[in-house]
C-alpha positions as CSV (number, residue, x, y, z in Angstrom):
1,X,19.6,-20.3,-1.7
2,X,22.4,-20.0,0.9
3,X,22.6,-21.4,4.1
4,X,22.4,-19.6,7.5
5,X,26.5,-20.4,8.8
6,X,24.6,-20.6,12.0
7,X,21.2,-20.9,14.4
8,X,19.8,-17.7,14.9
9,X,19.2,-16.6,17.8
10,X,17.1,-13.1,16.4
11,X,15.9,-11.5,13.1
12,X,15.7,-8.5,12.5
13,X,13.3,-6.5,10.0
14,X,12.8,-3.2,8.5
15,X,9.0,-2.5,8.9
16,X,7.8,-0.9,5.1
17,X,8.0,-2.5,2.4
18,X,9.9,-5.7,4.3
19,X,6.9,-6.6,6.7
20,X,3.9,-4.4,5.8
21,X,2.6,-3.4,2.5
22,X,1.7,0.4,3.5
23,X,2.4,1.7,0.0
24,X,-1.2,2.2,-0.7
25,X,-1.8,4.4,2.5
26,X,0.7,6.8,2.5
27,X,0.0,7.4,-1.2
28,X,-3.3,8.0,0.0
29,X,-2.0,11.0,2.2
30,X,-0.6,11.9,-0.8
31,X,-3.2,12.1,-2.9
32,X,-5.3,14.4,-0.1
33,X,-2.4,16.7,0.6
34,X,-2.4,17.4,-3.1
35,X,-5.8,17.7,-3.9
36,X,-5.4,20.5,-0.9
37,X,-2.8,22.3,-3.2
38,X,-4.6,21.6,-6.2
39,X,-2.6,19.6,-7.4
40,X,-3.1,16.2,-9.7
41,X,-1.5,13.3,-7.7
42,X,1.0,11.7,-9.6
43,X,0.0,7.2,-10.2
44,X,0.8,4.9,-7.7
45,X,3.1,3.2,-9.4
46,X,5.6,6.0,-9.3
47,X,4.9,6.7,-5.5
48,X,5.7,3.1,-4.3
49,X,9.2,3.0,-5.2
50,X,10.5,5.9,-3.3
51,X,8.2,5.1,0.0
52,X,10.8,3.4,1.8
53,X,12.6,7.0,1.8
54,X,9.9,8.3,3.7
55,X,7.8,11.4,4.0
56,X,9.9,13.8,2.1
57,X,10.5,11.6,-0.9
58,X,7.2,11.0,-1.5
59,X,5.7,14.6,-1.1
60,X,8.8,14.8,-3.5
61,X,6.9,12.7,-5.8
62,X,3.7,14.9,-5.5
63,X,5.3,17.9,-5.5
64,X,8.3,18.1,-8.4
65,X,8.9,21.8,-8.4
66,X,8.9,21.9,-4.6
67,X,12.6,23.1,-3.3
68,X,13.4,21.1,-0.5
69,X,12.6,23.7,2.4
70,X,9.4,24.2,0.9
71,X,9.0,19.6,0.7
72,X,10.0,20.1,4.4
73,X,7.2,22.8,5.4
74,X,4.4,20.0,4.1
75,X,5.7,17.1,6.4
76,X,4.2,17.8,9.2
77,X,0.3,18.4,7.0
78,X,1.3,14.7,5.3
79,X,1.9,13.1,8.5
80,X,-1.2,13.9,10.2
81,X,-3.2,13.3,7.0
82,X,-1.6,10.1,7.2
83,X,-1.7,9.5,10.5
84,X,-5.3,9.5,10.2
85,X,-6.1,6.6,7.6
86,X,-2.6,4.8,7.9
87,X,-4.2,1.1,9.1
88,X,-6.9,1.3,6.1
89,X,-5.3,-0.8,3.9
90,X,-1.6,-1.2,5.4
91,X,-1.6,-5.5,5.7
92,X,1.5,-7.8,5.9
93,X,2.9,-8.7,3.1
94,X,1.9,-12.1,1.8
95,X,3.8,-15.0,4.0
96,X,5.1,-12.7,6.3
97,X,2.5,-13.7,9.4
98,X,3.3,-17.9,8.6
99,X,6.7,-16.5,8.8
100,X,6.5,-14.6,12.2
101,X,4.6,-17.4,12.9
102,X,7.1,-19.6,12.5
103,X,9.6,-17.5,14.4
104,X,7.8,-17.2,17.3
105,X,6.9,-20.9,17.6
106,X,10.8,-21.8,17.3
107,X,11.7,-19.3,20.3
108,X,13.7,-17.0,17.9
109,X,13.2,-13.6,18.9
110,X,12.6,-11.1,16.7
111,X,12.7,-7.0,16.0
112,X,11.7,-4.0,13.8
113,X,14.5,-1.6,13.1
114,X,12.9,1.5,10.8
115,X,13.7,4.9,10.0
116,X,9.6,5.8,10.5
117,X,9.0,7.9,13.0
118,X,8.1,6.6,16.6
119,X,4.8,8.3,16.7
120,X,3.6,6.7,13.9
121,X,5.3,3.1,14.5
122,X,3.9,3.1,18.3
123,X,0.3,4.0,16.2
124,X,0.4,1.9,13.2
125,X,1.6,-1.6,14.8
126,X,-1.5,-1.5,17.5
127,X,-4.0,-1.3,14.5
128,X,-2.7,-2.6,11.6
129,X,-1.0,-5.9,13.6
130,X,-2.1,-5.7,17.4
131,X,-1.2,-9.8,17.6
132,X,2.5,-9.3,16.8
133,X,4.9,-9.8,19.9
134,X,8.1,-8.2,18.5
135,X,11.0,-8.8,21.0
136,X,12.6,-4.8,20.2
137,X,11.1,-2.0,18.4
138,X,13.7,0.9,17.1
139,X,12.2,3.7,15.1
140,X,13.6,6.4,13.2
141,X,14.6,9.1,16.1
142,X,14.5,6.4,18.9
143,X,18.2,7.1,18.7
144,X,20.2,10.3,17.5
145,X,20.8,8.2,14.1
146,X,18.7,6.1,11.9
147,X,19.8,3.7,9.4
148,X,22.2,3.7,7.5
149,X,24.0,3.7,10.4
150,X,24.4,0.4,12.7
151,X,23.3,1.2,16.2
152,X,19.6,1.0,15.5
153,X,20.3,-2.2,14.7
154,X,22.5,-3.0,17.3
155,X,20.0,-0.9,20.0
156,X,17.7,-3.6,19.0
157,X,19.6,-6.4,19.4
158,X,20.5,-5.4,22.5
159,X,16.9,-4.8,23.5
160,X,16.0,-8.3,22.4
161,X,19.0,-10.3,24.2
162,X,20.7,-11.2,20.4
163,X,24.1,-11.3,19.7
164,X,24.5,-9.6,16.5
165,X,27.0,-12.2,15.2
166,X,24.2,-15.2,15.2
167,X,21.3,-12.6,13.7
168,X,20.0,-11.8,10.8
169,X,18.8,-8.5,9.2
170,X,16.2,-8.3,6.7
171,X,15.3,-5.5,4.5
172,X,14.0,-3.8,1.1
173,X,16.4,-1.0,0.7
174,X,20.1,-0.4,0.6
175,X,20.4,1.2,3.8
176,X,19.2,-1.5,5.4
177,X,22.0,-3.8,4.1
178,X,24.2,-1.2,5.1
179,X,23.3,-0.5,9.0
180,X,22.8,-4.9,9.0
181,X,26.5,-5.2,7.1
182,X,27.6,-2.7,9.4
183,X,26.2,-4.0,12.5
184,X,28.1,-7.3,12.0
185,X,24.7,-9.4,11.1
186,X,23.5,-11.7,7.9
187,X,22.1,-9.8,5.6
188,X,18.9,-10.1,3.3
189,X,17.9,-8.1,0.9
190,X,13.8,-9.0,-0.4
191,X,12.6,-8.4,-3.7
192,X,9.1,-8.2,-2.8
193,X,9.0,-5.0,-1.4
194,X,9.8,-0.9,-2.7
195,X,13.5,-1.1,-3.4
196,X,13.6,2.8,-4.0
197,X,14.5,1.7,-7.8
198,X,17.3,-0.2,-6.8
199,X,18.6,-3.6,-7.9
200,X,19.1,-5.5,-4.3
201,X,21.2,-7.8,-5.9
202,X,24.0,-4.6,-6.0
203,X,23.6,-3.9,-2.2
204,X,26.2,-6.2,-0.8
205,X,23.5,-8.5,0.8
206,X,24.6,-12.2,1.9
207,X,21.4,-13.3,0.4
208,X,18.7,-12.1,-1.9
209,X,15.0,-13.4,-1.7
210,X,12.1,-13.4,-4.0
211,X,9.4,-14.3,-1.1
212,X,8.6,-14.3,3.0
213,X,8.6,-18.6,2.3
214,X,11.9,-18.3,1.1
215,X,13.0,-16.5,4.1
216,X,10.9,-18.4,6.2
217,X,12.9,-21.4,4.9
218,X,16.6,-19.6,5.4
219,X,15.6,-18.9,9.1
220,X,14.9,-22.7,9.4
221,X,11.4,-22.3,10.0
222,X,10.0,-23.2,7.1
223,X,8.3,-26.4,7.8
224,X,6.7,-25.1,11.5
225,X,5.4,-21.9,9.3
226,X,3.6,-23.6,6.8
């Protein structure tokens, strides 16, 4: 594993499919909003990939013969379907609360940069993780863009007191490596979460990690986390 080139003053994460498993609620809106079209859901194993896309791939997924105009008339009936059952079964993935944990102990701050929207971050965090004290929360339309591009990234460094330069960005999809890359921060790309069918190891990350420990050990809090 490589080394940090330098003590980080914040971390920054991407929120599905970095530090919460939520796969297995929003295929659960799924599964209701086509049952409502009478529709057979497709499995969960070809949902989860394409989650980190958001609402429009994965009615996508349900929906195959949908044109895009007619994907984007059932957002707004997923989202509330969601909306309503999203903390069910939405939990951190596993060593990502030693790792937080850990963060927080060592007086590193840290963030969530995702492209969900805000109405549904601001909902989900309170219920699915109402102990977490993240420094900066950016969601998807807290700014005019949305990862790929930097200035989420940067809003939330800002927001947290980080310089960029001595942060780190952590994520489970190519954009995210992007907007980090972009933003002038370390990169890490994490195998453990829904990739969108990608290989991480393509994605121009400074690092690639198999597990929250791992990172928990690149952050230098490896040992308080444990």
């Amino acid at each position: 594993m490589s080394a940090l080139p330098f003590k980080p003053e914040g971390a920054f994460f991407d929120l599905d499919g970095t530090l919460l498993d939520s796969a297995p609620d929003l295929y659960a809106g799924l599964r209701v909003l086509c049952a409502e079209h009478g529709l057979e859901p497709p499995p969960y194993e070809q949902v989860r990939p394409v989650v980190s896309r958001g609402s429009r791939a994965i009615i996508g997924a349900g929906f195959p013969n949908a044109d895009p105009e007619a994907v984007l008339r059932l957002v707004p009936r997923y989202l509330a379907i969601y909306e309503a059952g999203m903390a069910r079964h939405t939990v951190p993935f596993d060593g990502v609360e030693a790792m937080l944990g850990g963060l927080d102990a060592a007086g590193i701050r840290w963030g969530i940069v995702t492209n969900k929207p805000g109405f549904l971050t601001d909902a989900l965090l309170p219920m699915a993780v109402p102990h977490w004290k993240p420094a900066a929360v950016v969601s998807g339309d807290t700014l005019a863009v949305k990862k790929p591009d930097p200035a989420p990234v940067l809003h939330a460094a800002t927001l947290a007191g980080c310089d960029p330069a001595r942060s780190v960005f952590v994520g489970d999809d190519r954009r995210d490596i992007l907007a980090g890359n972009a933003a002038g921060m370390f990169t890490v790309a994490v195998r453990w979460g829904y990739l969108d069918g990608g290989d991480p190891d393509t994605w121009g990350a400074d690092v690639v990690l198999d597990s929250a420990d791992e990172l928990a050990t690149l952050l230098g809090v490896g040992e308080v986390a444990a």
